[in-house]
C-alpha atoms as an extended CHARMM CRD file, in Angstrom:
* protein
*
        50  EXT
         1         1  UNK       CA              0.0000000000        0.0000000000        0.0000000000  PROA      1               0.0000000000
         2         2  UNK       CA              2.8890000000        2.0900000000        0.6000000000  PROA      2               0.0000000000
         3         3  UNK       CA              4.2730000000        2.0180000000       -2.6820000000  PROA      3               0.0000000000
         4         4  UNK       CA              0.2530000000        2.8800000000       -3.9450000000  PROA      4               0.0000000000
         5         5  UNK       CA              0.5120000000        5.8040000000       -2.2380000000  PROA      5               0.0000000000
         6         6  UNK       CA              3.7630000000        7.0940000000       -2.8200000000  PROA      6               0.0000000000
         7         7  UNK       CA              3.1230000000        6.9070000000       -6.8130000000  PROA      7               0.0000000000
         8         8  UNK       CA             -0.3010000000        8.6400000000       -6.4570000000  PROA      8               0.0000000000
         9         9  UNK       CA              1.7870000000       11.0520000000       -4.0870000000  PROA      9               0.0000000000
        10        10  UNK       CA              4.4430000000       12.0330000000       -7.5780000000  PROA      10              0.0000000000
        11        11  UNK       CA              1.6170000000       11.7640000000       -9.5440000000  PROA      11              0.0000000000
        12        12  UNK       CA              0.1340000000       14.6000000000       -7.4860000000  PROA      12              0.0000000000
        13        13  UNK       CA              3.1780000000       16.5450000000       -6.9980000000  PROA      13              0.0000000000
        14        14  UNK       CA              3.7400000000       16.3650000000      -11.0580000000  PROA      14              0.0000000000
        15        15  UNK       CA              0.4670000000       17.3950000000      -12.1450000000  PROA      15              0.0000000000
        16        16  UNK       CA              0.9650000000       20.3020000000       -9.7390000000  PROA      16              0.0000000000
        17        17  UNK       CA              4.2540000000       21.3740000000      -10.8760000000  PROA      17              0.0000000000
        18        18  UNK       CA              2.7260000000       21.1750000000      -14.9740000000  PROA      18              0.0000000000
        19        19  UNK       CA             -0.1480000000       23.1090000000      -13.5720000000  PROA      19              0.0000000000
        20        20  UNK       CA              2.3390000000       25.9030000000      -12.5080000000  PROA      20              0.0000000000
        21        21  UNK       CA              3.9960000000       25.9310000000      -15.5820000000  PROA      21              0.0000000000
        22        22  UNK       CA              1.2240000000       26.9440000000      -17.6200000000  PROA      22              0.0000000000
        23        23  UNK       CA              1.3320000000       30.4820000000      -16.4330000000  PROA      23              0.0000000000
        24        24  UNK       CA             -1.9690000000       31.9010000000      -17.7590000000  PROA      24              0.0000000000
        25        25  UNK       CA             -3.7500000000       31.0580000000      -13.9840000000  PROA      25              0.0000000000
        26        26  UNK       CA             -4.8840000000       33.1280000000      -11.6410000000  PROA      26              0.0000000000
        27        27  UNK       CA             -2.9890000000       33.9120000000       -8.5130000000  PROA      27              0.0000000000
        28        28  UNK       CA             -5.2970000000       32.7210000000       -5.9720000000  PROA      28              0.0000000000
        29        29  UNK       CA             -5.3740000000       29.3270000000       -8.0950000000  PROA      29              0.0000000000
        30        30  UNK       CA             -1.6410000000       28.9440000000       -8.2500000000  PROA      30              0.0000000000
        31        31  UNK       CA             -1.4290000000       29.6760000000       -4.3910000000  PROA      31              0.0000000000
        32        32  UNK       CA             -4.0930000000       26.8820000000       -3.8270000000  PROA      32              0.0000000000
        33        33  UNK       CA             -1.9250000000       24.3730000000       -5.4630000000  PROA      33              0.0000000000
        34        34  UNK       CA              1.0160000000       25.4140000000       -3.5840000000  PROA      34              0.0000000000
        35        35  UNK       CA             -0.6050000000       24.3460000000       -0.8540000000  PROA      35              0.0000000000
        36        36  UNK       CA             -1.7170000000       20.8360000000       -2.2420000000  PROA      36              0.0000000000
        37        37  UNK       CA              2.3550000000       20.0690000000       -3.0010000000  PROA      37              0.0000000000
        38        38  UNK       CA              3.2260000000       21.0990000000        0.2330000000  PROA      38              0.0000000000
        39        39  UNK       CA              0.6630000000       19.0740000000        1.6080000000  PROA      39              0.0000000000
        40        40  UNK       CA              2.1970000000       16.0320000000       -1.0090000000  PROA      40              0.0000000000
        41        41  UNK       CA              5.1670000000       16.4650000000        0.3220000000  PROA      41              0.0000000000
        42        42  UNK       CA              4.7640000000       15.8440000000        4.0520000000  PROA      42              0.0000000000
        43        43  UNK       CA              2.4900000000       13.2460000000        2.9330000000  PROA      43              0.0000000000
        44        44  UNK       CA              5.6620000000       11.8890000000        0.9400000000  PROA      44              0.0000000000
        45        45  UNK       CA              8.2140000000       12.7990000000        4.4090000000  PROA      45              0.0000000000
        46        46  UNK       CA              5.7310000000       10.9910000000        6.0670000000  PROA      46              0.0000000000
        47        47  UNK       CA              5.7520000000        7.6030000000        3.7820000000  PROA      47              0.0000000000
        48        48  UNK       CA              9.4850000000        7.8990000000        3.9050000000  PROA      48              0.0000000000
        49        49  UNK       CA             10.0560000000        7.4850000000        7.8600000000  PROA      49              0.0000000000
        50        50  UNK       CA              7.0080000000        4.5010000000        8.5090000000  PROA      50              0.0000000000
């Protein structure tokens, strides 16, 4: 299950990151998914240490 999560965790973080990219998005929007990677990662720190 780990290894479930931690794939769905980079798919997250890379859909975010492509998301970013595109530029033409609000700022509101782009600070939202900030949040959702930071939330990825810790989720990812998290995996890491169990």
């Amino acid at each position: 299950m780990r290894n479930e999560l931690r794939s769905e965790i980079t798919g997250i973080l890379l859909t975010s990151e492509l998301a970013l990219r595109h530029g033409a998005i609000p700022e509101e929007v782009a600070a939202k998914i900030h949040l959702v990677q930071d939330m990825a990662q810790k989720m990812r720190a998290r995996l890491h240490v169990m």
